[in-house]
Each structure stands twice: as C-alpha cells, then as structure tokens.
C-alpha positions in Angstrom: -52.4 -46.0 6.1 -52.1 -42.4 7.3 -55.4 -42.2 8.4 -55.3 -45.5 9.8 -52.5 -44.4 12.4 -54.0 -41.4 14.0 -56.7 -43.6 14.4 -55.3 -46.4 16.4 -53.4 -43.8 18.3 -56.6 -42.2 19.8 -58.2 -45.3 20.3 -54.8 -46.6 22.1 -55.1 -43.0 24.1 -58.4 -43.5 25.4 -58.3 -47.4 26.6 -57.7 -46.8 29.6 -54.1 -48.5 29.2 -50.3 -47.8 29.9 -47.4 -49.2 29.2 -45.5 -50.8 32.3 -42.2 -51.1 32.4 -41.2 -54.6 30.9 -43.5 -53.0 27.5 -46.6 -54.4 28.1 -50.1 -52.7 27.9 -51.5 -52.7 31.6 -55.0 -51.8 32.6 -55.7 -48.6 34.7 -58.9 -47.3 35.8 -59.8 -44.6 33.8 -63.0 -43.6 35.9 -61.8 -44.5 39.3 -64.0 -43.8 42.3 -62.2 -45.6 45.6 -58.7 -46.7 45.7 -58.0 -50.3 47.5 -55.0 -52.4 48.1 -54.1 -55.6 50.5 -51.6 -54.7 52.9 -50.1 -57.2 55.7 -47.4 -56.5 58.4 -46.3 -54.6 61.2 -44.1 -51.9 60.4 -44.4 -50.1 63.9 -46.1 -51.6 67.3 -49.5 -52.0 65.4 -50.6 -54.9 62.7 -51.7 -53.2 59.0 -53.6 -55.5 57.3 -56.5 -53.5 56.1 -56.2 -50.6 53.1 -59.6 -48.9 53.7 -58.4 -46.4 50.8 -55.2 -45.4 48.6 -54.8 -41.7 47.1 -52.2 -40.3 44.6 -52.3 -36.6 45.6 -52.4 -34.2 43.1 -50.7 -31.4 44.9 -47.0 -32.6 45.7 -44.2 -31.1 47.8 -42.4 -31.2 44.2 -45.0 -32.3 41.4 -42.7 -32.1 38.4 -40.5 -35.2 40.1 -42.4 -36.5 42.3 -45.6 -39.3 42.5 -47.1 -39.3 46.2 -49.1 -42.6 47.4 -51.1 -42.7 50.6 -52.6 -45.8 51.8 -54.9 -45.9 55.0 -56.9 -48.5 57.4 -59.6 -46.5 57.7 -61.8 -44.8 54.9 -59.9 -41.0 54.4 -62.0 -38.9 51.8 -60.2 -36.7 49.5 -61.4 -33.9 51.0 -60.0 -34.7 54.4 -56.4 -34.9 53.1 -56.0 -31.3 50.7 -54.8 -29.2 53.7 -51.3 -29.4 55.4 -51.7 -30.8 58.8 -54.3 -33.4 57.7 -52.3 -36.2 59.8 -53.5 -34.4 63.2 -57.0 -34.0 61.8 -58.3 -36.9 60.4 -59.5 -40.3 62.5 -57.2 -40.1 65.2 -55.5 -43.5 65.3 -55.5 -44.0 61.8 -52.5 -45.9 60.1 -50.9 -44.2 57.2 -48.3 -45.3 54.9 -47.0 -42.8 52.9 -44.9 -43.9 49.2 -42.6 -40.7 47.5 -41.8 -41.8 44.5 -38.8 -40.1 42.8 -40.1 -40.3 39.0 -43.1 -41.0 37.4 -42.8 -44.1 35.2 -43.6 -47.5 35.9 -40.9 -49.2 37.9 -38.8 -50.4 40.7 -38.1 -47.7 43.6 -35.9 -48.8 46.3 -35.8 -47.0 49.3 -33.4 -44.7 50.1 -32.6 -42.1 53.0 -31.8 -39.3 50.6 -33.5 -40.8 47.6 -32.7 -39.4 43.7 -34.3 -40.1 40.5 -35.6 -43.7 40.7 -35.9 -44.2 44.2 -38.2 -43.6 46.9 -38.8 -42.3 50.3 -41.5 -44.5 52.0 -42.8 -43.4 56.2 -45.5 -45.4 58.4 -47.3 -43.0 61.1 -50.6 -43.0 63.0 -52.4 -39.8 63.0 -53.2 -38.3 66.3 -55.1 -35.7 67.3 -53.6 -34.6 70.4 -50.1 -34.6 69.2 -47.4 -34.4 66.6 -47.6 -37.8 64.5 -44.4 -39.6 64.8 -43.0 -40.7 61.1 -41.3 -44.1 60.9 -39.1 -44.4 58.2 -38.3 -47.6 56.0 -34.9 -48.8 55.8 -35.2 -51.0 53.0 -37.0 -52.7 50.0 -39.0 -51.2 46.8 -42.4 -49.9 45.8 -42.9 -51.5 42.3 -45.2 -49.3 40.3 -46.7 -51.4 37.5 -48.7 -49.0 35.7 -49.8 -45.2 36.1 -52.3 -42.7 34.4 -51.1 -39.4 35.8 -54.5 -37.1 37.1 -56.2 -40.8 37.1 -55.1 -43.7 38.9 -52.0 -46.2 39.6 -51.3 -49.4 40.6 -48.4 -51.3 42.5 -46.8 -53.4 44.8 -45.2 -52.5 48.5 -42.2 -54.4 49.9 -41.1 -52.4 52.7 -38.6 -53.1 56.2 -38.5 -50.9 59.0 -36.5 -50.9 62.2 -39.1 -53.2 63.7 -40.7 -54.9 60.9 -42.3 -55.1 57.3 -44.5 -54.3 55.2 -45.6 -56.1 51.9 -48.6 -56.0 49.6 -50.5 -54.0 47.0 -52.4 -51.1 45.8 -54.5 -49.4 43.3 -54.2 -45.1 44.0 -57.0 -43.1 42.8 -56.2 -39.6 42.3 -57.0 -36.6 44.5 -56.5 -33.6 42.8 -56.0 -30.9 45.6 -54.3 -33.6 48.7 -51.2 -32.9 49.8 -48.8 -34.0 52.0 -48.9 -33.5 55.8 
C-alpha cells in the first residue's frame, strides 16, 4: 500500500483536476490554448454579450494574494496585454471586464470597495486610444470561482451590479504568464 499511494497521488496531480470548493474534483484544462466565457448585460452605456477571450495574468499588482481575470469582446492576444498601459493600446473600443480576486482558492468573492481576503474588486472600461480609459466599478454581487490550476487555467461564474446595470455569466481564464494589469 505504500507504493500504491504515491502512485495515485501523481496520477491525481497530473489529471488535469482540482478540487472546488464544496470538495469535488473539477475539470481544468491542463493545455489551454484560448480562454472563452458567455457574458450578458450592460454594465455601462454599451451591451456585453460577447467574451472574444478571458486571461489570468501571470504578473499581478500583488501575486502572492491576488488572482487577476480579464475578459474581453474582442480577440486580445497575450502579447498585447504584458505591458502597463495596454488599455490605451489595444482595439480601441474594446470592452474589458476586469475580476481581482483576493485569494486563490475556489470560491465566492463578493465585491467590495476596499476588498480583504475573500473578496474581490471587479471594474468595466472600454479601452481607448485617444484617452485615459474611464474604470466603472461594481457595487455589488460575486465572482464564483469553481475551479483553478494556478500557471494554467480557471473557470467561474460572474454576477456583477454597477451604478447603471449588471453583469452575469461565465468564464474559462487561460493563463498569460507576463500580462499585467493596466
């Protein structure tokens, strides 16, 4: 039996599987290549129903606490987000919402304004170009993150308000080693 447990331990290691938070094994994408979501609402004066791509950035303000989530409406390469600024460089116009997880385990994260361990800070802006992007912050609800593989991929659900609307939906994060935040 002592060899017997190593073994199922490695095996359990590389499936490709985490634990969620209720206990249960949950699939994540161990070779991801193009993170995707459904997204529906309008958190600002523009309709967001389309997630063209979802990145977990690898580079954090603060990566020790923090899990960072983008989700756009129009195709973002990695590349195009690993410099600070990237909101006033990639396709003007594009919708971003961004999800600051405080923590790193599967679970609920309600929004807060000056969020602590196992909450979340969660803005909607569309990039421009020709000025500085204006952040709109949500003033309520959770991002539910159902399973994660840290340097890999993660999966959850959104259930956002701001001032002038909502956001619900989901998403699967693929992980971009060098992005960072704006």
């Amino acid at each position: 039996m002592r060899i017997a447990l190593p073994i199922l331990t490695l095996l359990l290691a590389c499936s490709g599987k985490t634990t969620d938070s209720t206990g249960d094994s949950t699939p994540v994408d161990t070779n991801p290549t193009s993170g995707q979501g459904s997204i529906s609402g309008t958190p600002s004066t523009m309709s967001f129903d389309t997630v063209a791509e979802a990145w977990m950035i690898g580079l954090p303000d603060d990566p020790t606490s923090t899990r960072v989530f983008y989700l756009f409406d129009q195709p973002v390469a990695c590349a195009d987000i690993t410099a600070h600024g990237w909101d006033q460089t990639i396709t003007d116009g594009t919708q971003s919402l961004e999800m600051k997880l405080i923590g790193s385990t599967p679970g609920d994260y309600p929004v807060a304004t000056r969020p602590s361990a196992g909450q979340s800070s969660d803005n909607y802006t569309i990039t421009s170009q020709s000025s500085t992007p204006v952040e709109v912050a949500a003033t309520g609800g959770s991002v539910t993150l159902t399973g994660i593989t840290d340097s890999v991929s993660a999966v959850g659900n959104i259930n956002l308000t701001f001032p002038n609307g909502s956001l619900t939906g989901s998403f699967r994060a693929v992980f971009c080693g060098q992005g960072v935040e704006p």
